[in-house]
C-alpha positions as CSV (number, residue, x, y, z in Angstrom):
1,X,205.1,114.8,9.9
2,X,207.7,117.2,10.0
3,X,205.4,120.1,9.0
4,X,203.1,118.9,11.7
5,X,205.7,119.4,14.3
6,X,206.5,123.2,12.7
7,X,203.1,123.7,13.9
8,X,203.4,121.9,17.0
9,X,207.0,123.8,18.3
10,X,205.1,127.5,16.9
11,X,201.9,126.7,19.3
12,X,204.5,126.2,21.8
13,X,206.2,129.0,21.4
14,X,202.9,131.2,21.1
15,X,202.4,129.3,24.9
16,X,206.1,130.2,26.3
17,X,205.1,133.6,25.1
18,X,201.9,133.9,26.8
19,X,203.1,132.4,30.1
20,X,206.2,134.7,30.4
21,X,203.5,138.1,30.8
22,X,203.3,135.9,34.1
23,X,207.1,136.4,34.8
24,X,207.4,139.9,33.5
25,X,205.9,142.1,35.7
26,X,207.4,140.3,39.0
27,X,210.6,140.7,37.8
28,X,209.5,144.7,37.1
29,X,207.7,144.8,40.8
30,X,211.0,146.7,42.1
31,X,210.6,149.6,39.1
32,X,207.0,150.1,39.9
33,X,207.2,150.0,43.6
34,X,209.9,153.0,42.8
35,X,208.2,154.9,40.2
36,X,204.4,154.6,40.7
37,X,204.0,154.4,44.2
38,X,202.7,151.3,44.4
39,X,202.1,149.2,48.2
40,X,203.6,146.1,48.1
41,X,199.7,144.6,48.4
42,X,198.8,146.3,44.9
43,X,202.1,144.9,43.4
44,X,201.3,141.0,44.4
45,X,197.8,141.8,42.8
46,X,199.2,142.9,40.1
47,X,201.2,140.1,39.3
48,X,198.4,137.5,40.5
49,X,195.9,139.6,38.2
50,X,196.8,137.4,35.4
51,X,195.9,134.3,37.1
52,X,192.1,135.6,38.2
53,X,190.8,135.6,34.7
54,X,191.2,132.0,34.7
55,X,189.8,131.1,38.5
56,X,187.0,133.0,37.6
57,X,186.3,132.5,33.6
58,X,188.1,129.3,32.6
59,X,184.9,127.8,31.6
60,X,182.7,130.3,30.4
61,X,186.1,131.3,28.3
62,X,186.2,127.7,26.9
63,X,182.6,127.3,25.8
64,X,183.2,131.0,24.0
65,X,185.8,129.8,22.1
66,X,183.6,126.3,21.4
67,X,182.0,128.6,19.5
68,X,184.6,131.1,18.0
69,X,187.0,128.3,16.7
70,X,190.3,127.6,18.6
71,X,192.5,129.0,15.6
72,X,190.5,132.5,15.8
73,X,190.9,132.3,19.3
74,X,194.2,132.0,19.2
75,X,194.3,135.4,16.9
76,X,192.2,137.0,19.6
77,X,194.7,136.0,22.4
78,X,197.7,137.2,20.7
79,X,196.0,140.5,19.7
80,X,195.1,141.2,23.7
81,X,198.4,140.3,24.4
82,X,200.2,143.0,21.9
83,X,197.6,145.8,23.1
84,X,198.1,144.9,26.8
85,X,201.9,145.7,26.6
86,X,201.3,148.5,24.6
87,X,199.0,149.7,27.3
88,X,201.1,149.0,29.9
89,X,203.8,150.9,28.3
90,X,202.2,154.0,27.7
91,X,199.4,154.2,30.0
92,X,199.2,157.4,32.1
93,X,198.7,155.4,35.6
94,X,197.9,152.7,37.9
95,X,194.7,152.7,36.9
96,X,195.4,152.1,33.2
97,X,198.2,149.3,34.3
98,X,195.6,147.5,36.1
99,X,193.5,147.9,33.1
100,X,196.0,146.6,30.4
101,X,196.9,143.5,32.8
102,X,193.1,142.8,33.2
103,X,193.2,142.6,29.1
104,X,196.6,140.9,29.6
105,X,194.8,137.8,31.9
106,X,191.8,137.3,29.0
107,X,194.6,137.7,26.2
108,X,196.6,134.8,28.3
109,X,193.3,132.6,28.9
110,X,192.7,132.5,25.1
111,X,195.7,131.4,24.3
112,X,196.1,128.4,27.2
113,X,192.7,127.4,26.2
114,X,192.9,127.7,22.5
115,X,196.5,126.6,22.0
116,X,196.5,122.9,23.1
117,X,193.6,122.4,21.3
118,X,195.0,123.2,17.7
119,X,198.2,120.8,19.1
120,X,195.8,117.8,19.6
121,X,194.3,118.8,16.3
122,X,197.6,119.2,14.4
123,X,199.6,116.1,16.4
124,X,196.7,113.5,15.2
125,X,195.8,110.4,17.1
126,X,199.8,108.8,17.2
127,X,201.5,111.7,18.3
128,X,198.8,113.7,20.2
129,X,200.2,112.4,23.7
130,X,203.9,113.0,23.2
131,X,202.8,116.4,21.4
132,X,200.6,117.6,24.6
133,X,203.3,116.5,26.9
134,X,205.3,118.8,25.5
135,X,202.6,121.8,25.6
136,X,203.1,120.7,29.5
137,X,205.9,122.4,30.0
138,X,205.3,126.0,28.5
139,X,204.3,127.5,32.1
140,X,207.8,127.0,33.1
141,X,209.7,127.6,30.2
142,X,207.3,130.5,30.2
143,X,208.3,131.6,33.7
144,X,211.9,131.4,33.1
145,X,212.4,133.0,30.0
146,X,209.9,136.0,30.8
147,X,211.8,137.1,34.2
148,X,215.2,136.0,32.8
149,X,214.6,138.4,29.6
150,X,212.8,141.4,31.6
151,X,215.7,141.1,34.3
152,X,217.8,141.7,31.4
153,X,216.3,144.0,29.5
154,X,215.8,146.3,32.2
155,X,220.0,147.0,32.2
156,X,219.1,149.2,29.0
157,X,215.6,150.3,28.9
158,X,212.9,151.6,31.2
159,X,210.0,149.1,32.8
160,X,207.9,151.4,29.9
161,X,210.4,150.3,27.8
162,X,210.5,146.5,28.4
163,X,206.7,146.2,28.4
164,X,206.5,147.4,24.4
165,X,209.5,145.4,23.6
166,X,206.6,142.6,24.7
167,X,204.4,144.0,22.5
168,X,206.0,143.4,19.9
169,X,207.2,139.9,20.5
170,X,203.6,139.3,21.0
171,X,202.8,141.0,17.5
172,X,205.5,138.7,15.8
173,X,204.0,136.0,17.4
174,X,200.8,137.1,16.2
175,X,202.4,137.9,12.5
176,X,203.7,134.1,12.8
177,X,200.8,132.4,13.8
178,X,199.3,132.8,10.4
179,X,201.7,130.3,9.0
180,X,199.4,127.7,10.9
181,X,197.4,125.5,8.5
182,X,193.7,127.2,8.4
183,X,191.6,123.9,8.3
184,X,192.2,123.4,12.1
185,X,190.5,124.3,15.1
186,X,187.3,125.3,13.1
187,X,184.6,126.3,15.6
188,X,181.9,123.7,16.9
189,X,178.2,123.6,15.7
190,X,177.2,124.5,19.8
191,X,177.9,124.6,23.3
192,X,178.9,121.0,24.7
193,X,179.4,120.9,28.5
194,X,182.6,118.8,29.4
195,X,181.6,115.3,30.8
196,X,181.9,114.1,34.6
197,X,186.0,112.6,33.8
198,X,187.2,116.3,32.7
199,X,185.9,117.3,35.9
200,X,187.3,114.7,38.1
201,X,191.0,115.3,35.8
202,X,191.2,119.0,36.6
203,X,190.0,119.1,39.8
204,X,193.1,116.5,40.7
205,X,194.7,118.9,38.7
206,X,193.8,122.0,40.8
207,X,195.3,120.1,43.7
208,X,198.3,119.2,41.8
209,X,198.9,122.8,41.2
210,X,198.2,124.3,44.8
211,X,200.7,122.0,45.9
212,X,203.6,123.2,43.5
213,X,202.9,126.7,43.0
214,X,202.6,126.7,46.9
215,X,205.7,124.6,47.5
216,X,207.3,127.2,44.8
217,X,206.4,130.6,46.2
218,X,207.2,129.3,49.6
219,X,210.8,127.8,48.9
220,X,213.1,130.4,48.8
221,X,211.5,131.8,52.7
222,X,212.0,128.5,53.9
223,X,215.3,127.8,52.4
224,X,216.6,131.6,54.1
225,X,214.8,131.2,57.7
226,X,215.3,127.5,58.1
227,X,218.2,126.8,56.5
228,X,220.2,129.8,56.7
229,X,221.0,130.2,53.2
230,X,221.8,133.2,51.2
231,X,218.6,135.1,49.6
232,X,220.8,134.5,46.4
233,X,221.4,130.9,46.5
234,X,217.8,130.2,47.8
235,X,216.6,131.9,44.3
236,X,218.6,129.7,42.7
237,X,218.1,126.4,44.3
238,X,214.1,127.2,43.6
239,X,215.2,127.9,40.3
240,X,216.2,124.8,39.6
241,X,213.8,122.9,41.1
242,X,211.3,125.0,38.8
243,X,213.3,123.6,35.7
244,X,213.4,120.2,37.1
245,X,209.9,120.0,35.7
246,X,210.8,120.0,32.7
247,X,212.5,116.7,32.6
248,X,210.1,114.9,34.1
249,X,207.6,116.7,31.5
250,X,210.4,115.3,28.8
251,X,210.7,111.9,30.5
252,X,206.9,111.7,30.1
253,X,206.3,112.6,26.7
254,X,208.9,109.8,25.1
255,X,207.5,107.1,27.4
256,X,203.8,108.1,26.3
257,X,205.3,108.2,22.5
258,X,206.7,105.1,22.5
259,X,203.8,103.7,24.4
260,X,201.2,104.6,21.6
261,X,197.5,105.6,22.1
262,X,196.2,101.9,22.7
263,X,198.3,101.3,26.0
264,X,197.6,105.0,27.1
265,X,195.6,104.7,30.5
266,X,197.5,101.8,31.9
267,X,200.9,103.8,31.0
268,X,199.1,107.2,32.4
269,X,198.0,105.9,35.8
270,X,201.7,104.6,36.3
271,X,203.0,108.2,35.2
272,X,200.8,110.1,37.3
273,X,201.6,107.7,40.4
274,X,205.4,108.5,40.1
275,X,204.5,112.4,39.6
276,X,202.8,112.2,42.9
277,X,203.0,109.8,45.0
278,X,207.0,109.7,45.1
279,X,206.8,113.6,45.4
280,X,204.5,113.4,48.5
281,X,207.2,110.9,50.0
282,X,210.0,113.1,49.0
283,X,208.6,116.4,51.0
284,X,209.1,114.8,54.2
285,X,212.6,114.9,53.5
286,X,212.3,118.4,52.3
287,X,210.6,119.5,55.3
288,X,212.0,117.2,57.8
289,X,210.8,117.1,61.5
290,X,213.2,118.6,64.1
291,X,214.7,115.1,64.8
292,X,216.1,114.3,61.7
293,X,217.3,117.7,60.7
294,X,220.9,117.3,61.4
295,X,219.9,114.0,59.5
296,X,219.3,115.3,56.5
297,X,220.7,118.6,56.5
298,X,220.6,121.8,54.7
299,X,222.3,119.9,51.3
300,X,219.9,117.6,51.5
301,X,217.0,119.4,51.8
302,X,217.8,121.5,49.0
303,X,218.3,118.0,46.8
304,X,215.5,116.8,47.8
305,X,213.7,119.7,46.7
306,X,215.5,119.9,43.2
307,X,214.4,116.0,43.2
308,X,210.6,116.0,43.8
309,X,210.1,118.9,41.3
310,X,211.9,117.0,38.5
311,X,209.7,113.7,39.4
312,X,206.5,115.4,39.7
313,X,206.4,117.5,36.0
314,X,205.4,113.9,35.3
315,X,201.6,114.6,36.6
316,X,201.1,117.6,34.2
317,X,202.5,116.2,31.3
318,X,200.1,113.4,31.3
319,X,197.0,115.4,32.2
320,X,197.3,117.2,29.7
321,X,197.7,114.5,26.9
322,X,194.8,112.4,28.7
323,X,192.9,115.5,28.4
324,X,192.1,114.7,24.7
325,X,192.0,111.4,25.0
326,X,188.8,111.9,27.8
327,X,187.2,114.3,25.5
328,X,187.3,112.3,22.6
329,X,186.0,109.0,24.6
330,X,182.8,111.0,25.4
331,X,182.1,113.2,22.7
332,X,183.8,111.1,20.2
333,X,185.3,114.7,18.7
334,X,188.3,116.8,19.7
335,X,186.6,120.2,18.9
336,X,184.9,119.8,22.4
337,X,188.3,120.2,24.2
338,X,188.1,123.8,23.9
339,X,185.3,123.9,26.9
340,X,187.6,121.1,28.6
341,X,190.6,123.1,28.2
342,X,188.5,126.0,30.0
343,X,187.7,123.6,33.3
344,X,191.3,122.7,33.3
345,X,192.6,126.3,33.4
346,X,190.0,127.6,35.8
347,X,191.1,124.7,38.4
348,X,195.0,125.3,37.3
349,X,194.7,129.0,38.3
350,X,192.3,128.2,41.3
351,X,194.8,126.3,42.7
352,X,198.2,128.4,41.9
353,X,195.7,131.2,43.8
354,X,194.9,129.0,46.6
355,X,198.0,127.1,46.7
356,X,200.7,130.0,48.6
357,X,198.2,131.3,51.0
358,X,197.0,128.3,52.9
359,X,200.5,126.4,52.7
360,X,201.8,129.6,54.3
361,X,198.6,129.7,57.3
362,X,200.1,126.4,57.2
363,X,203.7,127.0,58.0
364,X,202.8,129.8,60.3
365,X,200.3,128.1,62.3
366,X,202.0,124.8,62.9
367,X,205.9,125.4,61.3
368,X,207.3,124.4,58.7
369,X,207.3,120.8,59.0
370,X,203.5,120.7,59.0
371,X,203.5,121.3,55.1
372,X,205.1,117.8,54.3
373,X,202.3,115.8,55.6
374,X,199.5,119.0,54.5
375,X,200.5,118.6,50.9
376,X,201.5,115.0,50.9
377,X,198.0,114.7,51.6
378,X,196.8,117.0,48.9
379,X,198.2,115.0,46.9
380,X,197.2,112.0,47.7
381,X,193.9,113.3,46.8
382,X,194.7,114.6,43.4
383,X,195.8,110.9,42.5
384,X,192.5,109.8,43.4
385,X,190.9,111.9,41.7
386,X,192.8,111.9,38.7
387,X,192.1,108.1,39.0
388,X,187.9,108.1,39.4
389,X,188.0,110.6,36.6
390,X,189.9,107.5,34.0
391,X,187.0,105.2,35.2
392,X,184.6,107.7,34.5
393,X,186.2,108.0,31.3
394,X,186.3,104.2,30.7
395,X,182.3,103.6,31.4
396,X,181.5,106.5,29.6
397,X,183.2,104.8,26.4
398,X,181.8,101.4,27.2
399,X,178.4,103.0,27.6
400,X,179.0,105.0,24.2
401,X,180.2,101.9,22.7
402,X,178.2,100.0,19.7
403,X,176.2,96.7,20.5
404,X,178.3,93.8,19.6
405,X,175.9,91.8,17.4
406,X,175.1,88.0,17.7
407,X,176.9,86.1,15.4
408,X,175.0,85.2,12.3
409,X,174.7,81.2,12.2
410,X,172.5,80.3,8.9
């Protein structure tokens, strides 16, 4: 068990890794605006660049590494990752930045994909649940880390020299990953497309997602124009409300434990209900109407705010450990999840595309206020969605179930 978790907290780790190239080069945006010229446009691409590999290749990626194994996959993903800092780091332009962050998204895409699969695999039926719960939370961890450690490093080295210290964090992850066992995430005999329930699950996903990453991006505008509050502070308040999903991630993954894999859709569908149906409640106290602003007030908005990010890491933690669960009820074999973990990352980074833009036409066509109802609705809609795709997942089993025989009477 305990060597099981090794594995479990490295894969993790590999994850935190791969999430904090998201982190990096927004918190190096100032640097590159200065040095290479770059508009303020080409900077936001720059940073979003990593996300586009997913939107557009999460499922072609997935049924790739179907074939390829997960654990080579992995290997693949960490070496893009090491050669995309390096290029970043010594490349002679733009042009060769965009380049190493276009190898940087794939490098990241093999690794989200890849990754939870070998923790399914290593976790085993009991702790599978509690195991993804925890891979749930390595986009924020990611996040955190990979600004807080560029912001810091960039006090003694150049944005050249920051992206190879990267590189080779990603080549000791790389050098560490071989201490996985090698009779796990072996590839599959073919190509198996992911059934109608994986769909259903990350498309609720994908509106899951638009709604936070939106709500995210947006916060620290609204907190300044609205609220008044200092450009400092508002970083901070959105901050923590970005680490607040990690407890409910946490919250999740010991009540899925403790509730075992027999009682895990009943115990899911409760889960994901908190994550976002008390969320969607709490944003009309985040973005209150003009009436009951003095109401609720700038402390309370920013509470509120904290509050229904904390509740809501919930909904990822438990997609993610149904995930397997879905896959497994229709295929009857978790080698399949790779190609599922490819539909769930293309919706994920659909969504954290989609997400900012239309919550801001949002804001600016109808103010502020109009975003508490726009995503309460959204998701409202990933709920139901996330629902339909459990009772796909239950009359797909029933269906795949054996015949219960007549009794034999003589």
């Amino acid at each position: 068990m305990a060597q099981r978790w090794t594995g479990i907290m490295l894969l993790w780790g590999i994850g935190v890794l791969a999430a904090a190239q998201l982190g990096k080069v927004a918190a190096l945006v100032p640097f590159l605006l200065q040095d290479l010229g770059l508009s303020l446009v080409e900077a936001g691409w720059l940073v979003s660049l990593i996300e586009a590999g997913g939107a557009s290749l999460g499922l072609a990626a997935g049924l790739v590494i179907t074939r390829l194994g997960s654990r080579r996959a992995l290997t693949i993903g960490l070496v893009l990752l090491a050669a995309a800092s390096l290029g970043e780091g010594l490349g002679p332009g733009v042009a060769a930045l965009f380049a190493a962050r276009l190898a940087e998204s794939l490098g990241y895409l093999f690794i989200v994909i890849a990754a939870p699969s070998l923790v399914a695999a290593l976790a085993g039926p009991e702790q599978r649940a509690a195991a993804l719960a925890l891979w749930s939370t390595f986009v924020p961890a990611g996040l955190a880390i990979g600004a807080a450690l560029t912001g810091a490093a960039t006090a003694l080295l150049s944005w050249q020299g920051v992206m190879l210290g990267w590189a080779a964090a990603a080549m000791i992850a790389l050098s560490a990953s071989y201490l996985l066992p090698h009779d796990v995430g072996r590839h599959a005999s073919g190509y198996v497309m992911p059934g109608r329930s994986v769909w259903l699950l990350a498309a609720g996903f994908g509106c899951y997602t638009a709604v936070e990453v939106g709500f995210l991006a947006l916060l620290p505008a609204y907190l300044t124009e609205e609220w008044g509050f200092g450009p400092g502070l508002a970083d901070g308040i959105t901050g923590g409300a970005s680490a607040a999903t990690l407890a409910g991630s946490a919250a999740s993954a010991r009540v899925l434990r403790r509730a075992g894999p027999h009682h895990g859709r009943g115990v899911a569908l409760r889960l994901v209900a908190l994550g976002l149906i008390v969320p969607a409640l709490l944003l009309f106290a985040a973005f209150p109407p003009n009436g009951e602003r003095a109401l609720i007030g700038a402390a309370g908005v920013a509470l509120a705010s904290v509050t229904l990010n904390a509740v809501s890491g919930t909904a990822p933690a438990v997609v993610l450990a149904r995930l397997a669960d879905l896959v497994q009820a229709a295929s009857g074999r978790l080698p399949d999840m790779a190609a599922a973990n490819g539909v769930l990352a293309q919706f994920d980074a659909a969504g954290s595309l989609a997400g900012p833009p239309f919550l801001g036409y949002v804001a600016s066509r109808w103010g502020w206020p109009a975003i508490a109802p726009t995503a309460a609705l959204a998701s409202l809609i990933s709920f139901g969605l996330i629902v339909l795709a459990e009772q796909a997942s239950r009359r797909a089993s029933l269906c795949a179930a054996p015949p219960i025989s007549a009794p034999n009477t003589r």
